[in-house]
C-alpha positions in Angstrom: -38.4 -48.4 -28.9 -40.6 -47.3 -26.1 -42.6 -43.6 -26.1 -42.6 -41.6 -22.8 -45.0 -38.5 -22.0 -43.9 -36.4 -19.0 -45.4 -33.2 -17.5 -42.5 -31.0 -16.2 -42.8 -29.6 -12.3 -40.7 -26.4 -12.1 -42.2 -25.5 -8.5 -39.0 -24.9 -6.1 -36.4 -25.7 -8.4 -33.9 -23.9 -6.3 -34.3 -25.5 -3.8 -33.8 -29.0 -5.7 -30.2 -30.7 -5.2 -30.7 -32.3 -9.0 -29.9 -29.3 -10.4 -26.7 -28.9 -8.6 -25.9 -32.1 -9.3 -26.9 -32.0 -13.0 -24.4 -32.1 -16.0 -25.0 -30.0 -18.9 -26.0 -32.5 -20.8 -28.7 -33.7 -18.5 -30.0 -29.7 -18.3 -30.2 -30.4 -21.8 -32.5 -32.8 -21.9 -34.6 -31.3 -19.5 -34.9 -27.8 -21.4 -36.1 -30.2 -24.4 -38.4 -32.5 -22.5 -40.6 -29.1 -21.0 -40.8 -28.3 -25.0 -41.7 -31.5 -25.8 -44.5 -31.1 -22.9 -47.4 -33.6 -23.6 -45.7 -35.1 -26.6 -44.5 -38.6 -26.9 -40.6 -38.9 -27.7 -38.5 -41.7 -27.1 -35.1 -41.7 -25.7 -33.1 -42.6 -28.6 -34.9 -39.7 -31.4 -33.8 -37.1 -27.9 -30.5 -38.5 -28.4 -30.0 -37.8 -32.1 -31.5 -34.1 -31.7 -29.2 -33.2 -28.8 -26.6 -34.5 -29.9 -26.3 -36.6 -26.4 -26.2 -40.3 -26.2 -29.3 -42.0 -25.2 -27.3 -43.4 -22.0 -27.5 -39.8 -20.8 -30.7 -39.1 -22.0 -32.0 -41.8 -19.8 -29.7 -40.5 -16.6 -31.6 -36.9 -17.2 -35.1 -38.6 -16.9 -34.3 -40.7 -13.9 -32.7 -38.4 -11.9 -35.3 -35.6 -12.5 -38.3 -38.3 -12.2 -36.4 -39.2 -8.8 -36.6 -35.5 -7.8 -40.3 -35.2 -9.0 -39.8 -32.5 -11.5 -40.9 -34.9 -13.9 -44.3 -37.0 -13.6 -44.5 -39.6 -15.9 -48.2 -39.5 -18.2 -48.1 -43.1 -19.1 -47.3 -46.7 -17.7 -44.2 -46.9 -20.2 -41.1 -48.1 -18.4 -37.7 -46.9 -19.3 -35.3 -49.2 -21.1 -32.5 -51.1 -19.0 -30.7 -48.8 -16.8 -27.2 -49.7 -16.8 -26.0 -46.3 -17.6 -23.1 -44.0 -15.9 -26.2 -42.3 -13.9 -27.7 -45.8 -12.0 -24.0 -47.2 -11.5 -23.2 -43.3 -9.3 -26.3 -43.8 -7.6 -26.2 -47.5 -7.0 -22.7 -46.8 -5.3 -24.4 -43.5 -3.3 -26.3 -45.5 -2.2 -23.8 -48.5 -1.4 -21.2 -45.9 0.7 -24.6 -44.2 2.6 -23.9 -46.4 5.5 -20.1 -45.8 5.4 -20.6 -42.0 5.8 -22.6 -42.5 8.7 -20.4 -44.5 10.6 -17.6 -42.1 9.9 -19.7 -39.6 11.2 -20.2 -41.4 14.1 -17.4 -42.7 14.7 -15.7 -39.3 14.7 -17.6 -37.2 16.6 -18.9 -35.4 13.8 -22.3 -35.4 14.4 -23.1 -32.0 15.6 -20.7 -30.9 12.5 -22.8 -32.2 10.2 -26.0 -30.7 12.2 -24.4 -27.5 12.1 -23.2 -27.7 8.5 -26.5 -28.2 7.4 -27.9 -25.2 9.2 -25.6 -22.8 6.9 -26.3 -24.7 4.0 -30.0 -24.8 4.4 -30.3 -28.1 3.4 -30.0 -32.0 4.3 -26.3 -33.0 3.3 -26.1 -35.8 0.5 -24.0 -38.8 1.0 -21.0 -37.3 -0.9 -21.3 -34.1 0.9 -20.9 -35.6 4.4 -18.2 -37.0 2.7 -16.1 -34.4 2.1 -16.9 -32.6 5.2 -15.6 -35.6 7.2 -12.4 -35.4 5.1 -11.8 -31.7 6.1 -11.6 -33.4 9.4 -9.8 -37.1 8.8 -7.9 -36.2 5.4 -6.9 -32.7 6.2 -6.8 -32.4 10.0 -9.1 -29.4 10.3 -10.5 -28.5 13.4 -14.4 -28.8 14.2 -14.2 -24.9 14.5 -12.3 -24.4 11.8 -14.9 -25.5 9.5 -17.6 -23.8 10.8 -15.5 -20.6 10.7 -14.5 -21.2 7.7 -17.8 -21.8 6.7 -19.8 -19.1 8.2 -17.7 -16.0 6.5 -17.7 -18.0 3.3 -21.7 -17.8 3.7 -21.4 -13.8 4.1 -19.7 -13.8 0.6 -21.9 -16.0 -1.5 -25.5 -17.2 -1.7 -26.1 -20.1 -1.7 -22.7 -21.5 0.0 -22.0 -25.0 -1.0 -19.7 -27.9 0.0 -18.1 -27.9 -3.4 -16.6 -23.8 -2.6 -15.6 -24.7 1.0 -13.7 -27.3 0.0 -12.4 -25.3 -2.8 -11.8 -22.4 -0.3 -10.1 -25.2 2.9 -7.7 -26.3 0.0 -6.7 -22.9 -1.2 -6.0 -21.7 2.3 -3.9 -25.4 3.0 -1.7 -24.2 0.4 -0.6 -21.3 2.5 -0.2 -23.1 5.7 -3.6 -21.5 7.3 -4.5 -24.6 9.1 -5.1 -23.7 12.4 -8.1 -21.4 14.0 -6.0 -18.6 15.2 -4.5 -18.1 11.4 -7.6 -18.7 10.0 -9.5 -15.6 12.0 -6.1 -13.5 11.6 -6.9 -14.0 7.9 -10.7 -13.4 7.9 -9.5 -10.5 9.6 -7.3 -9.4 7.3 -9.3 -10.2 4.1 -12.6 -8.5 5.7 -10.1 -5.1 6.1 -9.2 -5.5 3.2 -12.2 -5.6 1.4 -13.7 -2.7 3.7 -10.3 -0.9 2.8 -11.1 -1.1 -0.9 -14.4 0.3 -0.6 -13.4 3.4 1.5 -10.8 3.9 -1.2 -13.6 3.5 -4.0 -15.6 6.6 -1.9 -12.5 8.5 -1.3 -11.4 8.6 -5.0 -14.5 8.2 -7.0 -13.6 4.9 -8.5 -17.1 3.3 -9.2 -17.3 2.0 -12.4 -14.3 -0.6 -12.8 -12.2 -2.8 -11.5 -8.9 -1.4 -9.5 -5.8 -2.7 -10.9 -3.4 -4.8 -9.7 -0.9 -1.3 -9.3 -3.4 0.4 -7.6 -4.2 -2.8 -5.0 -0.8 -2.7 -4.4 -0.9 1.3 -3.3 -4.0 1.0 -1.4 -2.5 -2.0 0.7 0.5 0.1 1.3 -1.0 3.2 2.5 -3.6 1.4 4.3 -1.5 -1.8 5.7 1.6 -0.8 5.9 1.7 2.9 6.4 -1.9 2.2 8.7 -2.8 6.0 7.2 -6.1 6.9 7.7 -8.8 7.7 5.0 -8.3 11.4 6.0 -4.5 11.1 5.4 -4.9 10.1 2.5 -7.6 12.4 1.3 -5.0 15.0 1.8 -3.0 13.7 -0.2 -5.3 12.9 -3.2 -6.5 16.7 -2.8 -2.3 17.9 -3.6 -2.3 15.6 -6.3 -5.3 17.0 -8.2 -4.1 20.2 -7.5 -0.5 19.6 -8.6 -1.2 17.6 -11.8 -5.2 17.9 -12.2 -6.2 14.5 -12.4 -6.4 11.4 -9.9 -2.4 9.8 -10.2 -2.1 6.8 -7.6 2.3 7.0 -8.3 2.1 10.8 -7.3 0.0 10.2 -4.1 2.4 7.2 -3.2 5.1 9.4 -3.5 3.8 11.7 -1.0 1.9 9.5 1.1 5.9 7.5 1.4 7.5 11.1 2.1 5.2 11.4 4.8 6.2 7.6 6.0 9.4 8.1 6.0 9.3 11.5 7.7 7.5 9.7 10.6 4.3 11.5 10.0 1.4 9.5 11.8 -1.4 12.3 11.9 -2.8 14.7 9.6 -1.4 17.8 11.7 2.5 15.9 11.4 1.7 15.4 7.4 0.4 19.1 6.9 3.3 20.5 9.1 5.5 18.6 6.5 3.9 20.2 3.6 4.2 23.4 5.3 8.0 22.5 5.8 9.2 21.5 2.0 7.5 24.6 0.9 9.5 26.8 3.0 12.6 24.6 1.7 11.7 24.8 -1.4 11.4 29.0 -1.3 14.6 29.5 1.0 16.1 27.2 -1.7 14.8 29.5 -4.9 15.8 32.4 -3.1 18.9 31.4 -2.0 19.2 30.2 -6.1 17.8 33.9 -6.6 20.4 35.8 -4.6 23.3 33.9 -5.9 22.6 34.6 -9.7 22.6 38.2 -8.7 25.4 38.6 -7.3 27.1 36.7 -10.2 25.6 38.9 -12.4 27.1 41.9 -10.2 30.2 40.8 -10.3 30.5 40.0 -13.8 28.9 44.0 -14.6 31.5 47.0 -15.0 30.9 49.6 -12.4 30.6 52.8 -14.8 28.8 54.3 -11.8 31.7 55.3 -10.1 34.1 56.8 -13.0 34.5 60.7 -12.2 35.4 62.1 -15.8 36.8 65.7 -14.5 39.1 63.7 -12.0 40.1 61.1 -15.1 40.9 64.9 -16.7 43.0 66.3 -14.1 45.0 63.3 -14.3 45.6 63.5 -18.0 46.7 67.2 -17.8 48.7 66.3 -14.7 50.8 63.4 -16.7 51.2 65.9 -19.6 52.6 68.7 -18.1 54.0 67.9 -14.4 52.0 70.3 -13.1 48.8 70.3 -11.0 
């Protein structure tokens, strides 16, 4: 049972493809060989603390010794290495000259030189892989990729080939597979993102998430209706005036009045205000006028009775004479 020292080399670890290619268990074994630092362990007692089997324990101190973040102290070699780790990196190693002739053989040189120059980094073997089966596999264009690639890069830091291909297959599912769909829906996705933040400014929604109710109004108004943020700050200022609070149903309902009324400016959508407040006071006036007249009719006019005259007419019937 062979003893191994190591001394741990953190320097530019982000800029190390072990650790993206790392399991947790081989992380593991790392965080507990830089506390072990300068004391001798041996694979198998790692294996019992971790809870790991030796096998991996092994894998983790290869592949960080192969990266150079750890520096062996003594002459110690490691045990046999037929473990999961050697037999992926035996065959890496094996399929090397296969991904290069598919590069070549493709055309896909300058894709790969380009791909590299958003990634910041020299592809892996598996990683020209997959980029050469966006192209064979899934019949993706040359600029599709990069397209593809390039906005993905404005979203997250650092981009990888693991989230394009994640991203390529996701947009496959919805039949976005040529370049003209896929800048139609960069297009729409960058509106809508810049949509979403003017409606965060516009309504004072900082501190959460939106729901899924008010994604849905916001794509409406903004989409569909194409209203402006002034538009609709008009109609968020009736709403807090008419029920004191922000209320994304009673701005839709106005904000689809206006719609439907064909009101494209801010002039048309205050002219329509102006006209439902006139109908609504001819309409409680006209409500007004008709209670009082009911209320006219249904009065007895005591106004008008004459009591001398009601005499005369008594006397008159009484005694036939005027």
């Amino acid at each position: 049972m062979s003893e191994y020292t190591f001394k741990v080399n953190l320097d530019g670890i982000t800029a190390l493809d072990c650790f993206r290619e790392a399991t947790k268990d081989e992380l593991k074994v790392l965080l507990a060989i830089k506390s072990l630092e300068d004391e001798p362990f041996c694979a198998e007692s790692l294996s019992a603390a971790l809870g790991v089997s030796s096998a991996r324990v092994k894998a983790a101190i290869t592949l960080f010794e192969e990266s150079s973040v750890l520096t062996r102290r003594d002459s110690g070699i490691l045990a046999e290495v037929e473990y999961e780790f050697e037999q992926k990196k035996e065959q890496r190693t094996a399929d090397a000259p296969k991904a290069a002739i598919s590069v070549r053989d493709n055309n896909l040189q300058n894709l790969i030189k380009d791909m590299e120059g958003l990634l910041e980094k020299t592809l892996v073997v598996r990683e020209v892989e997959r980029i050469n089966s966006l192209v064979i596999d899934k019949g993706l264009s040359v600029e599709y990729i990069l397209t593809l690639s390039s906005y993905l890069k404005t979203k997250r830091n650092p981009l990888t080939v693991e989230a394009i291909m994640r991203e390529a297959n996701k947009l496959l599912g919805k039949n976005i597979d040529s370049l003209e769909e896929l800048e139609i829906h960069v297009k729409e996705k960058e509106a809508e993102i810049a949509g979403e933040y003017e409606m965060r400014r516009l309504l004072g929604i900082h501190s959460r998430a939106f729901t899924p109710s008010e994604r849905k109004y916001f794509k409406r108004w903004l989409h569909e209706f194409g209203y402006s943020s002034v538009i609709i700050g008009e109609a968020y200022d009736i709403t807090v005036v008419a029920t004191g609070k922000l209320s994304t149903s009673y701005m839709d309902s106005i904000l689809t009045g206006w719609h439907e009324a064909g009101c494209k400016t801010l002039e048309e959508c205050r002219a329509r205000v102006n006209i439902r407040k006139q109908e609504r006071a001819k309409k409680a006036n006209n409500s007004s006028q008709k209670s009082k007249k009911t209320v006219e009719a249904e009065t007895p006019k005591y106004a008008d009775f004459n009591s001398e005259d009601a005499l005369m007419r008594a006397l008159e019937r009484s005694y036939g004479e005027k």
